[in-house]
ChimeraX commands (.cxc) that place a marker at each C-alpha (Angstrom):
marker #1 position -5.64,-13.77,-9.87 radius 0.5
marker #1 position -2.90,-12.49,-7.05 radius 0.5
marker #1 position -1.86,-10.09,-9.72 radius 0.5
marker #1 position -4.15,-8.10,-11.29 radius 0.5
marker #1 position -3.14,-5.39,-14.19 radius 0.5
marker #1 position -4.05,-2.91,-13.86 radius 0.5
marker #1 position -3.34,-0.99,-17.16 radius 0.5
marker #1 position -4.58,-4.27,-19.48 radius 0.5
marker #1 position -3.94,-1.51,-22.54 radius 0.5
marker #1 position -0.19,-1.97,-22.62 radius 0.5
marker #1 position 1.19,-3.03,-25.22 radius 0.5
marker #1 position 4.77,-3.93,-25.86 radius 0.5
marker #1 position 7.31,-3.71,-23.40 radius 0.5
marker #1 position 6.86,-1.61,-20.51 radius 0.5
marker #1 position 9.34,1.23,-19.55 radius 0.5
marker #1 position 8.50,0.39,-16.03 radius 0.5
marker #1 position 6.87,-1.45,-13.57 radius 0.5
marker #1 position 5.02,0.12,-10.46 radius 0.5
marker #1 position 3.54,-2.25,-8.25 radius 0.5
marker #1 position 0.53,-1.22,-6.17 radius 0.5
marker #1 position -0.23,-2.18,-2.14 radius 0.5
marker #1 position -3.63,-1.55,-0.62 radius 0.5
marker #1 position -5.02,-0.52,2.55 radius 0.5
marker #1 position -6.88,-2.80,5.07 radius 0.5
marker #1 position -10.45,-3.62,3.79 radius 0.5
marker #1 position -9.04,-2.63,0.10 radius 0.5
marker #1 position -8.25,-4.18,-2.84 radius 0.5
marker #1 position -5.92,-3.10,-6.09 radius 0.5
marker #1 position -9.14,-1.60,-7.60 radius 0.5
marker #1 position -8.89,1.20,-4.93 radius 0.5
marker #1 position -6.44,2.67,-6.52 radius 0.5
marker #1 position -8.83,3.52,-9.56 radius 0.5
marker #1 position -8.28,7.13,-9.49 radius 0.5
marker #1 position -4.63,7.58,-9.38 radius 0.5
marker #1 position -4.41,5.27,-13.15 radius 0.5
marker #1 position -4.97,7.98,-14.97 radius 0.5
marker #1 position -2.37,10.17,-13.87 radius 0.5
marker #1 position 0.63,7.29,-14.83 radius 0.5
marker #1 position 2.01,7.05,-17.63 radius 0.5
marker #1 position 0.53,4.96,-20.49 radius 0.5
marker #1 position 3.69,2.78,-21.28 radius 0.5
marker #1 position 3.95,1.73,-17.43 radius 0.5
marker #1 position 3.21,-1.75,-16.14 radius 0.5
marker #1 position 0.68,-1.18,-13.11 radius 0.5
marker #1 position 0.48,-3.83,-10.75 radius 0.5
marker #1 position -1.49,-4.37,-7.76 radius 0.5
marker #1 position -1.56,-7.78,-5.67 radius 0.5
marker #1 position -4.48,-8.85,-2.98 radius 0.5
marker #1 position -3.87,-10.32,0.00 radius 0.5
marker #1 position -5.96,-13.47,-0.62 radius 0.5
marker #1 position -9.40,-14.69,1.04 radius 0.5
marker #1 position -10.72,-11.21,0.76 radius 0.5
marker #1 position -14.28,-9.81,0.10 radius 0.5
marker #1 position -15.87,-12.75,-2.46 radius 0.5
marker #1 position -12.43,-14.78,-2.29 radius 0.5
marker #1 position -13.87,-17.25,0.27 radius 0.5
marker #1 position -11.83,-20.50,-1.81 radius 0.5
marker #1 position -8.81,-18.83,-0.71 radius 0.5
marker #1 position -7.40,-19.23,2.89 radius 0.5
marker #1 position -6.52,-15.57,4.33 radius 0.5
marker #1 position -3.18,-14.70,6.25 radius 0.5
marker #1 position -3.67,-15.02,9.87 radius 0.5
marker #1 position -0.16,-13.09,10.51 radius 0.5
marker #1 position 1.52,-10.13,8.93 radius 0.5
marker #1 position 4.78,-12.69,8.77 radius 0.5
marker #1 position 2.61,-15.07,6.50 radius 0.5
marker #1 position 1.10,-11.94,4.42 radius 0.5
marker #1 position 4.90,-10.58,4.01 radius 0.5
marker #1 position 5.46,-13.99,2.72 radius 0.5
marker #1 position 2.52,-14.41,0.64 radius 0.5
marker #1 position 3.50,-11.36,-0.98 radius 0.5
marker #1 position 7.06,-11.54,-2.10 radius 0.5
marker #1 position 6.45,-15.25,-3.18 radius 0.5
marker #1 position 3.53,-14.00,-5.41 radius 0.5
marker #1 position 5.79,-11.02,-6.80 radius 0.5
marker #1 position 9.20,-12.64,-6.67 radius 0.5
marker #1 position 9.04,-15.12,-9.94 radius 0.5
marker #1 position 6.73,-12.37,-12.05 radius 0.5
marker #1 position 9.32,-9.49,-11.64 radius 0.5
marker #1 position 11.44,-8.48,-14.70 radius 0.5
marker #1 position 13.30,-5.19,-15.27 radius 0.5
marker #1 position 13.30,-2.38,-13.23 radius 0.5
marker #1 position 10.41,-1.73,-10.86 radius 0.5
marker #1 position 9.15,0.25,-8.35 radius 0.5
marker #1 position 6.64,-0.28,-4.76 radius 0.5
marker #1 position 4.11,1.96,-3.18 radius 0.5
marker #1 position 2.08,1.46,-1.02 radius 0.5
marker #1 position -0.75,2.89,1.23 radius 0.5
marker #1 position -1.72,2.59,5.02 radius 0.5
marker #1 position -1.67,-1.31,5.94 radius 0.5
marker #1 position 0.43,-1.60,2.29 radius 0.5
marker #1 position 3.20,0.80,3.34 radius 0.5
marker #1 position 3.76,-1.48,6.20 radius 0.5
marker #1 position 3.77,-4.83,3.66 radius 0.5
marker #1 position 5.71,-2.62,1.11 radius 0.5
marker #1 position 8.67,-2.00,3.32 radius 0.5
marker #1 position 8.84,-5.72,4.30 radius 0.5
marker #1 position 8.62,-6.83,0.83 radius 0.5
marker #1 position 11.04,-4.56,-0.12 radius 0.5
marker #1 position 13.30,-5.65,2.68 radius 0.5
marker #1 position 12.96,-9.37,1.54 radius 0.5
marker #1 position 13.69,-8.70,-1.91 radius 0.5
marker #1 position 16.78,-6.57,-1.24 radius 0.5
marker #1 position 17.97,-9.41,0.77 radius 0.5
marker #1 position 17.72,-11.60,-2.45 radius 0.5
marker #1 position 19.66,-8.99,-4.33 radius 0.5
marker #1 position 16.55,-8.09,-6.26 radius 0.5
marker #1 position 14.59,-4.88,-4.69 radius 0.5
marker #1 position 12.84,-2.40,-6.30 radius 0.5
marker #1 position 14.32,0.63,-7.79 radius 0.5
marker #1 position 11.91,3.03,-5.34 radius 0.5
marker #1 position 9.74,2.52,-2.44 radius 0.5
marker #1 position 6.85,4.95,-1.50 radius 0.5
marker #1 position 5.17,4.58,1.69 radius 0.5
marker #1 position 2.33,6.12,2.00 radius 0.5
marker #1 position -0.36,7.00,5.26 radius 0.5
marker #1 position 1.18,5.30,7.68 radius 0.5
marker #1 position 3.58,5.73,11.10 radius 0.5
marker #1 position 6.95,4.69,10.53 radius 0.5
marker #1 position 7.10,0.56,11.57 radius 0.5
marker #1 position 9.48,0.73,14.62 radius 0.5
marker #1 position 7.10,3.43,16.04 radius 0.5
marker #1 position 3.94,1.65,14.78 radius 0.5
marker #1 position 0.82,1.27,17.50 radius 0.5
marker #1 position -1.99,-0.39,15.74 radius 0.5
marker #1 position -5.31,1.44,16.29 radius 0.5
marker #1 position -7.90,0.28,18.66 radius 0.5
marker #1 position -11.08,-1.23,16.37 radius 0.5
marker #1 position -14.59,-1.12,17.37 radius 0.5
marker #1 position -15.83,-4.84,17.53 radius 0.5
marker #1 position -19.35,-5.05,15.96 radius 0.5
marker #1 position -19.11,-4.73,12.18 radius 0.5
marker #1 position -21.23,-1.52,12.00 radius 0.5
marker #1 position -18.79,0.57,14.39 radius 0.5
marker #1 position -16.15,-1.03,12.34 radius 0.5
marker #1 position -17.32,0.84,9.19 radius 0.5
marker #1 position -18.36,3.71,10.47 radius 0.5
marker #1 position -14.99,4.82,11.78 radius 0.5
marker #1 position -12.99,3.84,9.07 radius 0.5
marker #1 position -15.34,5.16,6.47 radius 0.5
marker #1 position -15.21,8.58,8.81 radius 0.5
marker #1 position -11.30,8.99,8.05 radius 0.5
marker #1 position -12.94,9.30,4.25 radius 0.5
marker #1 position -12.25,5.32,2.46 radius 0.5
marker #1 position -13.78,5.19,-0.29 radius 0.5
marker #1 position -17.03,2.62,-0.75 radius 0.5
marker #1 position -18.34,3.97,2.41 radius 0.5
marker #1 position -22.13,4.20,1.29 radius 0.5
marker #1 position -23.72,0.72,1.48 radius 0.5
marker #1 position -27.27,1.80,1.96 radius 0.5
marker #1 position -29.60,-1.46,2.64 radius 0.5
marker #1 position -27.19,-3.85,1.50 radius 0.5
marker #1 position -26.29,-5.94,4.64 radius 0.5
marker #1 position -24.67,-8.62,3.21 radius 0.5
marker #1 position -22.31,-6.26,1.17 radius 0.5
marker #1 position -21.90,-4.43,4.44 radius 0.5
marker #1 position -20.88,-7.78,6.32 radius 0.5
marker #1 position -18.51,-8.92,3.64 radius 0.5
marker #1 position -16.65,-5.73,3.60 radius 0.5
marker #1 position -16.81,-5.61,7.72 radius 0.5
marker #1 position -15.12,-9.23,7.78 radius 0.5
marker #1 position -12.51,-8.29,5.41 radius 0.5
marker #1 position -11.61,-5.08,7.11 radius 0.5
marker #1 position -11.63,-6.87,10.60 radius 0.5
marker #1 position -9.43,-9.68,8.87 radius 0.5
marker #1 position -6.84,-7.11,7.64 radius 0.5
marker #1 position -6.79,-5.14,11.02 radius 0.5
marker #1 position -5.69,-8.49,12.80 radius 0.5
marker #1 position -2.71,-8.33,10.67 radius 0.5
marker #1 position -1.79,-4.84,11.30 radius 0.5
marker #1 position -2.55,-5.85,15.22 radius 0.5
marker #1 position 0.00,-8.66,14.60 radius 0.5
marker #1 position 2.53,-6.54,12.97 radius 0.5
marker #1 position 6.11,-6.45,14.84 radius 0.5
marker #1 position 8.95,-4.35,13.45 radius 0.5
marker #1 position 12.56,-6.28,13.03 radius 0.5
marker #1 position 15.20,-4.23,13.62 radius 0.5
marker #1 position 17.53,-4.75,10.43 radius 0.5
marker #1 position 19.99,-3.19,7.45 radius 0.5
marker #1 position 18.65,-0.18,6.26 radius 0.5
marker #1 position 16.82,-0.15,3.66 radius 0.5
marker #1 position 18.78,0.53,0.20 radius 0.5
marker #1 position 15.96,1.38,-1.87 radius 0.5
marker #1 position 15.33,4.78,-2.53 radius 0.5
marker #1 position 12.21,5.96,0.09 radius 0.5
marker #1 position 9.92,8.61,-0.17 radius 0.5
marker #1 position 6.67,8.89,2.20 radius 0.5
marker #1 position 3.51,10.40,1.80 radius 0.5
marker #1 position 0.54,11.62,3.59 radius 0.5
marker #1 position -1.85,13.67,4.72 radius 0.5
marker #1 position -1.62,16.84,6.65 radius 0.5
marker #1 position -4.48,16.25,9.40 radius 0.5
marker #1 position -4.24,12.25,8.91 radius 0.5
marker #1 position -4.91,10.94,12.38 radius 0.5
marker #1 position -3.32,7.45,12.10 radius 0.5
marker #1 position -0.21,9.15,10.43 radius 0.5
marker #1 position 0.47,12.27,12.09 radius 0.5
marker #1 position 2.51,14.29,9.27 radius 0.5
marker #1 position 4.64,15.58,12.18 radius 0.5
marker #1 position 5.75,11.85,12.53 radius 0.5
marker #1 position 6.55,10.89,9.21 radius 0.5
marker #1 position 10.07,11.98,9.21 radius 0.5
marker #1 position 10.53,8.69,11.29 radius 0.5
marker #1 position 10.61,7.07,8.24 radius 0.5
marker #1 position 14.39,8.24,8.01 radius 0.5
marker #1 position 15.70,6.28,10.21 radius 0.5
marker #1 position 15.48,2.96,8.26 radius 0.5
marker #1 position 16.88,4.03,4.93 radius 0.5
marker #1 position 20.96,4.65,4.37 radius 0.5
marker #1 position 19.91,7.61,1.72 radius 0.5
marker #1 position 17.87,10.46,2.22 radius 0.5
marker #1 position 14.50,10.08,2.64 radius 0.5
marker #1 position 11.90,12.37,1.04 radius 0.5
marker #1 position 8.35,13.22,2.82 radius 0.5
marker #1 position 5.49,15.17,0.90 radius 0.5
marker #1 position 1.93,15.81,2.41 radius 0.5
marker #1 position -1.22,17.24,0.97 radius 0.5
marker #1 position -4.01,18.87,2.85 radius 0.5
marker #1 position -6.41,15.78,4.19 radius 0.5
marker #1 position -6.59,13.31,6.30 radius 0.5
marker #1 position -6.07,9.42,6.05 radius 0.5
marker #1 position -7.09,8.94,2.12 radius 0.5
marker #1 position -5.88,12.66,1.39 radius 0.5
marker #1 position -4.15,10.64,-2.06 radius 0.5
marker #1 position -7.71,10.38,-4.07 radius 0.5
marker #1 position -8.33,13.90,-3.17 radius 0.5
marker #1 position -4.86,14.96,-4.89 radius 0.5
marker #1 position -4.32,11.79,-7.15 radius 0.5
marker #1 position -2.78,14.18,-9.76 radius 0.5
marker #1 position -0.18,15.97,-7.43 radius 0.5
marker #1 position 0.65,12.25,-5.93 radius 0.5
marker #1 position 1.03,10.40,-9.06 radius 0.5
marker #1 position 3.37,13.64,-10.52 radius 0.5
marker #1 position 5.48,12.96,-7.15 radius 0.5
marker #1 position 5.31,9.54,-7.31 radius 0.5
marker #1 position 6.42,9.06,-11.25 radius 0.5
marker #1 position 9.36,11.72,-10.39 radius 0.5
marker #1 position 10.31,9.74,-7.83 radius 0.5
marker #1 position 10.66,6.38,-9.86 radius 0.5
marker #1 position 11.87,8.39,-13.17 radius 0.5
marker #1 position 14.71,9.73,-11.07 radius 0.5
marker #1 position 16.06,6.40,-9.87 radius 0.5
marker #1 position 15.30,4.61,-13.38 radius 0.5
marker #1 position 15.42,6.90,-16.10 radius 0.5
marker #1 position 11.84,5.40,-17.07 radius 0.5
marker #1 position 10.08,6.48,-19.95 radius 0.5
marker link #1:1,2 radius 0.2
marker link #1:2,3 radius 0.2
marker link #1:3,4 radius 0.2
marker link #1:4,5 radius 0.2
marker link #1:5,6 radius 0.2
marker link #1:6,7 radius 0.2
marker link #1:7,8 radius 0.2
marker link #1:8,9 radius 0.2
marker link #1:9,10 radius 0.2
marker link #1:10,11 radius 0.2
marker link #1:11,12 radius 0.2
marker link #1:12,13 radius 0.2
marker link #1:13,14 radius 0.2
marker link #1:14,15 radius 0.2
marker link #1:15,16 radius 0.2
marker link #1:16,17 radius 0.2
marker link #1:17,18 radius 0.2
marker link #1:18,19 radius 0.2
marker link #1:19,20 radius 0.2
marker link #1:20,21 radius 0.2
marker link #1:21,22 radius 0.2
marker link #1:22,23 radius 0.2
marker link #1:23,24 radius 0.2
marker link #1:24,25 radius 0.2
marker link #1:25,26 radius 0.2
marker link #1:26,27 radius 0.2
marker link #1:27,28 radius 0.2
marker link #1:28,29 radius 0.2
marker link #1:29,30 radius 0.2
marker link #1:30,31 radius 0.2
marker link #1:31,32 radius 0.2
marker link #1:32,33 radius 0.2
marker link #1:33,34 radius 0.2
marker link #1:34,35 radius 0.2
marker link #1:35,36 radius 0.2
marker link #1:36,37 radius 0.2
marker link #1:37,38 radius 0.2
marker link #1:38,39 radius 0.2
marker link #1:39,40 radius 0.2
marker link #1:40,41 radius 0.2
marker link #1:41,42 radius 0.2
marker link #1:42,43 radius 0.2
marker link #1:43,44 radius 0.2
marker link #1:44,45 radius 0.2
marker link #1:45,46 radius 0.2
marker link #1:46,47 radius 0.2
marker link #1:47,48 radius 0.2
marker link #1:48,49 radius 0.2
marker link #1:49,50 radius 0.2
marker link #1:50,51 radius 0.2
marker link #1:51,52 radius 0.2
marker link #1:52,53 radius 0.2
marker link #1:53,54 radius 0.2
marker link #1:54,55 radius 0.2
marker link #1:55,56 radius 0.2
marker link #1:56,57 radius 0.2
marker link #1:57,58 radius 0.2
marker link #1:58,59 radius 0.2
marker link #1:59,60 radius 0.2
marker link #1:60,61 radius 0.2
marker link #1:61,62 radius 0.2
marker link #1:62,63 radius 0.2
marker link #1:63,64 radius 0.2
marker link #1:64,65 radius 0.2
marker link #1:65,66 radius 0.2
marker link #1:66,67 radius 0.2
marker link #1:67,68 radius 0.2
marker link #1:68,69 radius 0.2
marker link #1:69,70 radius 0.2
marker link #1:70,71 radius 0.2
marker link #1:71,72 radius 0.2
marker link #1:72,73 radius 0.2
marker link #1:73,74 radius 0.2
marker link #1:74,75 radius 0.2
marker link #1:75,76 radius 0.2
marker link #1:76,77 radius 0.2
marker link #1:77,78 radius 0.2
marker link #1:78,79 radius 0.2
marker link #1:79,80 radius 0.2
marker link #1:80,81 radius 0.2
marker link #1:81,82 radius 0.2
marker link #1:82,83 radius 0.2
marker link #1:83,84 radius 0.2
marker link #1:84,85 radius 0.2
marker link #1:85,86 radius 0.2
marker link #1:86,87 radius 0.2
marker link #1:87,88 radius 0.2
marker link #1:88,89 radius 0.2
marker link #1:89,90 radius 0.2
marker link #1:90,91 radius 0.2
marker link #1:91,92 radius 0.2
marker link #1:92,93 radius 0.2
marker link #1:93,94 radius 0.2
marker link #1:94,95 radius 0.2
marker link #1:95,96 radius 0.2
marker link #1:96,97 radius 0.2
marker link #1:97,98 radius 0.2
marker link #1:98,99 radius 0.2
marker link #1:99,100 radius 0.2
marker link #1:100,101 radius 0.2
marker link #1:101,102 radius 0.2
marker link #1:102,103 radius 0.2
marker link #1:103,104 radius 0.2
marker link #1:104,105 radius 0.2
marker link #1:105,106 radius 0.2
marker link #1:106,107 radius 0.2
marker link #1:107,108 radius 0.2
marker link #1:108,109 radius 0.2
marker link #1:109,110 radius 0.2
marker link #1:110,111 radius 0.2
marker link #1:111,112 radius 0.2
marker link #1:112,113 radius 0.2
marker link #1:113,114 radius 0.2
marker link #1:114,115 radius 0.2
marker link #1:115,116 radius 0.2
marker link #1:116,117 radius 0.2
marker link #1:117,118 radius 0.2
marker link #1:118,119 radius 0.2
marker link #1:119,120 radius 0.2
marker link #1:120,121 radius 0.2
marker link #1:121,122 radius 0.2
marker link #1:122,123 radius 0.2
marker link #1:123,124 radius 0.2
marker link #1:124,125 radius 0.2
marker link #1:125,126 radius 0.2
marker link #1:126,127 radius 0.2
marker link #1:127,128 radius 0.2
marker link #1:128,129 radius 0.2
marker link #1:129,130 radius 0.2
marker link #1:130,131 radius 0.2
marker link #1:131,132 radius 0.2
marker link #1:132,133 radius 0.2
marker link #1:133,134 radius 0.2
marker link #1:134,135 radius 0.2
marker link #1:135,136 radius 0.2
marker link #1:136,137 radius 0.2
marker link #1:137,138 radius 0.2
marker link #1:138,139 radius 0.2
marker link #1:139,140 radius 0.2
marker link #1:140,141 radius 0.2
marker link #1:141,142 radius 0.2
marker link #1:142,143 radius 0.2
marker link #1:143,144 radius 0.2
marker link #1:144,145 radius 0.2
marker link #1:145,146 radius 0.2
marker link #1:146,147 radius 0.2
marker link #1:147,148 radius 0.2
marker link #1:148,149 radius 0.2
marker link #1:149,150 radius 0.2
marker link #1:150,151 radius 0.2
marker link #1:151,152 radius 0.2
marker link #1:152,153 radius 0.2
marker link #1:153,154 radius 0.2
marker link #1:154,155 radius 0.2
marker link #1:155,156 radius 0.2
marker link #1:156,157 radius 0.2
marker link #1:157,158 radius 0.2
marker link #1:158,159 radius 0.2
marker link #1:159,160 radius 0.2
marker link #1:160,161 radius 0.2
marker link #1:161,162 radius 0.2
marker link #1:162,163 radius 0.2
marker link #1:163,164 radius 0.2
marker link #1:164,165 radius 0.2
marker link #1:165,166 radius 0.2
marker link #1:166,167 radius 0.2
marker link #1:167,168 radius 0.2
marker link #1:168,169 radius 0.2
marker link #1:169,170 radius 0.2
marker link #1:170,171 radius 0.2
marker link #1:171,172 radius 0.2
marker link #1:172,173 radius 0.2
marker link #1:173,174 radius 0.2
marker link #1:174,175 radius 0.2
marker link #1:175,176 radius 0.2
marker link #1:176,177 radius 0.2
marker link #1:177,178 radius 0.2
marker link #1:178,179 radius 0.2
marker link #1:179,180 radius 0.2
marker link #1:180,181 radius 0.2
marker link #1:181,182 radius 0.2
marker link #1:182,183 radius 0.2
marker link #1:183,184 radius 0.2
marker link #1:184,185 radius 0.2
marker link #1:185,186 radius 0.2
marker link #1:186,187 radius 0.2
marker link #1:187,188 radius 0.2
marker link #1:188,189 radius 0.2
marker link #1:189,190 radius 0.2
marker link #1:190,191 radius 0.2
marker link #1:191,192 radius 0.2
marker link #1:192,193 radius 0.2
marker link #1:193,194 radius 0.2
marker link #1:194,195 radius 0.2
marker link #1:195,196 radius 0.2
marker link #1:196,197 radius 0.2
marker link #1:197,198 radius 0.2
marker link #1:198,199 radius 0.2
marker link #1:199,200 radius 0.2
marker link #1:200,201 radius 0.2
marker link #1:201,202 radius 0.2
marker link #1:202,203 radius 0.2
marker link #1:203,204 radius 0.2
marker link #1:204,205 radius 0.2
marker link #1:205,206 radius 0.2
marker link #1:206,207 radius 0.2
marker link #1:207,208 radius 0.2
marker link #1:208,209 radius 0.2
marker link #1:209,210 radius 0.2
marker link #1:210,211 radius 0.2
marker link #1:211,212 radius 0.2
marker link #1:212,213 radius 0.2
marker link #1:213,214 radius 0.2
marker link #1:214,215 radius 0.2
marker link #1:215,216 radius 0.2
marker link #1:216,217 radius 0.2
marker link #1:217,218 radius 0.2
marker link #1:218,219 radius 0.2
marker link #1:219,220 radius 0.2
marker link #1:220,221 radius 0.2
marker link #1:221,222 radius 0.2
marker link #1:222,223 radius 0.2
marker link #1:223,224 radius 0.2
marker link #1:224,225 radius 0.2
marker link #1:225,226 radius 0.2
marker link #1:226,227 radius 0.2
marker link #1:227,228 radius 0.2
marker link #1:228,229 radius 0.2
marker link #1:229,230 radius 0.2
marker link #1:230,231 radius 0.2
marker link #1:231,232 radius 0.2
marker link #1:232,233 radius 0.2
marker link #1:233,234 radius 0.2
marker link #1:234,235 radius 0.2
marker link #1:235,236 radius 0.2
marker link #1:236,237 radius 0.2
marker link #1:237,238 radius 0.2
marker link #1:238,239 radius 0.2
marker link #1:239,240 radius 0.2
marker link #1:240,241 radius 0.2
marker link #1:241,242 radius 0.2
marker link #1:242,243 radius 0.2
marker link #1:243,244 radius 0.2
marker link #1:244,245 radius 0.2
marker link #1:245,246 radius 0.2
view
């Protein structure tokens, strides 16, 4: 499924709705250990970019343009009441775009959190090893999770295409200058993240007509499952203070 729930316990109607991003070579389920620390009567979202890891039925986005797309067609028609977008690394990047389309449809979220990544109009996409094991190795040394894969080759291969797949889109990725963003932003990262400097996060301002918030946490690149506690307590603030959520 494009959407997958992730808190299947609801029950009832949900006080809000907080829909999840992930990071290149991710998935929704990487964002296990922050569910804990929302609250129980929230709708938790996350949406997959398709074709990845054993998703081979599925054709994958070849441009950020068509993943931008894929996205806000996917959340568009399942959106009802007030809800709110975060999203990390490669998914701060879609985030802001989705929320940029849906704002120009009149429907946006109520709060957009951003999350390890360089403000898009100053965005340089990294340089990536190309054989598969480099691949891993450097982006499992800024600390992703899933980084042991002992013996398991074909795991190793799957998880090496899907990265490499995702990384073409954040190669691809070309910031449109346009109206600033409504939504209420807040950005997060990590104080020694190397992709994100925190020193450059206040760039973030520039595209939003409010103030724009910035919190870091001692780490680097995934500093948010080392503090999923502190992030989630920022994060729910964030939406509760826009929405008056339960």
């Amino acid at each position: 499924m494009p959407i997958l729930d992730l808190n299947p316990t609801l029950r009832g109607e949900p006080a809000h709705t907080l829909v999840l991003f992930h990071h290149a070579g991710g998935s929704s389920r990487g964002f296990a250990p922050l569910l804990p620390h929302l609250p129980a009567n929230w709708r938790v979202w996350g949406v997959d970019l398709p074709g990845r890891l054993l998703d081979r039925g599925t054709a994958r986005c070849r441009t950020a343009v068509e993943a931008v797309d894929y996205l806000r067609s996917t959340l568009g028609p399942a959106l009802s009441g007030p809800f709110s977008v975060f999203g990390h690394s490669l998914g701060a990047l879609l985030a802001f775009e989705v929320a940029r389309a849906l704002e120009s449809e009149h429907r946006g979220p109520c709060w957009l959190g951003v999350s390890g990544s360089r403000a898009p109009q100053r965005f340089v996409s990294p340089v990536s090893p190309a054989r598969p094991r480099d691949l891993l190795r450097q982006v499992h040394g800024l600390g992703a999770p899933g980084g042991d894969h002992g013996d398991r080759h074909a795991l190793a291969r799957l998880v090496a295409r899907t990265l490499s797949a995702d990384l073409d889109l954040v190669a691809d990725y070309a910031y449109t200058p346009g109206t600033p963003l409504r939504t209420a932003l807040s950005v997060f990262g990590g104080e020694d993240d190397p992709l994100a400097p925190a020193t450059a996060l206040g760039e973030w301002s520039a595209l939003a007509d409010g103030p724009v918030h910035c919190h870091t946490w001692p780490g680097g690149h995934f500093y948010l499952y080392e503090h999923a506690e502190a992030v989630c307590a920022r994060l729910v603030a964030a939406c509760r203070s826009r929405t008056a959520p339960g």
